[in-house]
N, C-alpha and C positions, 0 to 999 in steps of 0.2 A: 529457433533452429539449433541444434544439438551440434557441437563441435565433434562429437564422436561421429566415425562413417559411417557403423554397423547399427541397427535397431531391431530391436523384436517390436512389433505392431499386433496387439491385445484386442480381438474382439468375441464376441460370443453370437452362437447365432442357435436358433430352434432346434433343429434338426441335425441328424445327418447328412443328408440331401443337400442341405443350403452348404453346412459346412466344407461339403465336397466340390460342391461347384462352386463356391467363393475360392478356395485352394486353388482347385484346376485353373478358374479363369487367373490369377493374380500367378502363379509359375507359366503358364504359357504365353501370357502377354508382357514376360519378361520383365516382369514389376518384382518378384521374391525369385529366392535360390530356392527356397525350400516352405512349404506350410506341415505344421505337425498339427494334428488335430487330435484331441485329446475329449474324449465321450464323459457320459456323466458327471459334471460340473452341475451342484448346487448352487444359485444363484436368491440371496434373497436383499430386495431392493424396495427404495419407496418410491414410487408412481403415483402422478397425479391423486395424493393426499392418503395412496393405501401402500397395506407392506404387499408385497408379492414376491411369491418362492416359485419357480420355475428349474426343472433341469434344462439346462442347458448344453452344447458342445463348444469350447474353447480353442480357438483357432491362435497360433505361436506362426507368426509372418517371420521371417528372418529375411531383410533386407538390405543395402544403404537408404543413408539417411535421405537422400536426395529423390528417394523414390515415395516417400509419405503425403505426400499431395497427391500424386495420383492414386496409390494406393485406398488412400479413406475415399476416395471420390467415386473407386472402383466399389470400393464394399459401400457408400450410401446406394450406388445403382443398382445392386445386385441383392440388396438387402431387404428381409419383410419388415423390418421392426422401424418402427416411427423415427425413433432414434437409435442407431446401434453405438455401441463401443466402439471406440474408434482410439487405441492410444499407445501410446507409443514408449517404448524404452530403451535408455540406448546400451547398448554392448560397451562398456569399457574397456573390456580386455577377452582374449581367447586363444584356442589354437591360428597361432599364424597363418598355416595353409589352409583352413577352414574360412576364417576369413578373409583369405584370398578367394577361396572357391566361391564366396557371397558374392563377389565383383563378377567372376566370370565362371558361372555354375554348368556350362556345357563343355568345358575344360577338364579333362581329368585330369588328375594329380600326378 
């Protein structure tokens, strides 16, 4: 478990489509403040004994850290890939009121 509060949570996912609906459901079920979804990601990895290059869409969770349990557990459910990316990194430092707003993101500033 990360001593820092704040985490960006890394996964990649096929589509558009998926990427969008993994966002919506992890911001509406109050698991992330915010997902940035970033298109055309290169991905090339080794899989069961082959290389393989896929595009992918890279999904940036910004969360606390106390919400990464549910969160991976939300993206294994919601997920096509056998195994997805699931990982985690924690925010050391930022705008203060930004990362206040990650605690209570229905709050304006």
């Amino acid at each position: 478990m990360s001593t820092h509060p704040y985490q960006i949570i890394l996964t990649t996912c096929p589509d558009n489509e998926t990427a969008r609906g993994i966002a919506e459901n992890l911001v509406t079920a109050g698991l992330a403040a915010c997902v940035n979804i970033l298109p055309a990601v290169q991905s090339v990895y080794r899989w069961r004994g082959n290389i393989e290059t896929d595009d992918e869409w890279l999904l940036l969770i910004k969360s606390g850290t106390g919400n990464f349990a549910a969160i991976s557990q939300r993206i294994v459910e919601l997920h096509p890939y056998e195994l997805p990316e699931v990982i985690a990194v924690p925010i050391v430092d930022g705008l203060k009121d930004y990362l206040k707003w990650l605690d209570e993101p229905d709050k304006t500033q």
